[in-house]
VOGU-3710 file (C-alpha; in Angstrom, 3 decimals, decimal comma):
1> xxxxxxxxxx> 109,791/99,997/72,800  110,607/104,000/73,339  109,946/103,527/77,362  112,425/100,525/76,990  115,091/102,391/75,466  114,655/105,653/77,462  114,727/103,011/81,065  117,491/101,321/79,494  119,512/104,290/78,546  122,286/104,113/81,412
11> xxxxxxxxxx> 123,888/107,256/82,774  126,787/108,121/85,032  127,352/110,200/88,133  129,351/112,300/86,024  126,441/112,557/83,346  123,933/113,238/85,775  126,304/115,696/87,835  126,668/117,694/84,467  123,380/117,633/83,841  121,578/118,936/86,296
21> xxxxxxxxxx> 123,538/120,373/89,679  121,806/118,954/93,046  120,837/122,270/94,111  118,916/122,616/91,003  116,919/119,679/92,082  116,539/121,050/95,148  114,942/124,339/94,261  112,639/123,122/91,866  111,203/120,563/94,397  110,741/123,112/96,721
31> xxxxxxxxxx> 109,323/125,468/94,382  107,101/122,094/93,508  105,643/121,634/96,728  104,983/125,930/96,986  103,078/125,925/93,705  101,256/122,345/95,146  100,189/124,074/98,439  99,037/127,061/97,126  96,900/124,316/95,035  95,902/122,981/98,299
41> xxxxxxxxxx> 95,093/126,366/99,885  92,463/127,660/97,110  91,074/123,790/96,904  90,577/124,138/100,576  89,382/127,266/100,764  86,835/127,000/97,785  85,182/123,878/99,187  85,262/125,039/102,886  84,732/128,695/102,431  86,915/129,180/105,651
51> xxxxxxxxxx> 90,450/130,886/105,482  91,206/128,924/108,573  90,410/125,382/107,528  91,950/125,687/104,566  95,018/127,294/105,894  95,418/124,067/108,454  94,902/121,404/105,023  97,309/123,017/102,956  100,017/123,657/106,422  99,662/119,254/106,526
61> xxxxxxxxxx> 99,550/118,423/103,489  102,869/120,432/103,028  104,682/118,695/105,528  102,612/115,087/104,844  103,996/115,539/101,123  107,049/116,197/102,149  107,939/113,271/104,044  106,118/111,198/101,945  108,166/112,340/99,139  111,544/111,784/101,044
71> xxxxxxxxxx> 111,076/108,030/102,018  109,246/107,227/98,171  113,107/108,785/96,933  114,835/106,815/99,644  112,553/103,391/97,936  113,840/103,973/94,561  117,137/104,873/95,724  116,810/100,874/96,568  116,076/99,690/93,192  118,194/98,841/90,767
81> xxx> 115,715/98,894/87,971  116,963/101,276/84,745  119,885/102,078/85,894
//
């Protein structure tokens, strides 16, 4: 009941522009994907004991993530669901 009201709570572009500016989204999902490939990096590294190896994971998943991450916005960009 909660999740119902908070997916049925409808906003405006003038809500969500007040809210939180676009380049305020943009840093922090940046900043996101830093903190997430240092992650990757010291995963990497700790399993393959090579700076190398673990260097080339984290560079792909980096970029991997990030286009995965555009086209799953650009999807629910597409749905109308909760809004």
């Amino acid at each position: 009941m909660v999740l119902y009201k908070l997916a049925s709570k409808k906003t405006t572009y003038e809500d969500d522009r007040v809210s939180e500016k676009p380049i305020r989204s943009i840093a922090k999902a940046i900043s996101w994907r830093v903190v997430g490939t240092i992650d990757t990096l010291i995963v990497s590294y700790i399993l393959t004991n090579e700076i190398a190896v673990a260097t080339s994971i984290a560079s792909i998943d980096f970029i991997t993530k990030m286009i995965l991450y555009f086209f799953h916005e650009r999807i629910w960009n597409s749905i109308k669901w909760a809004r």
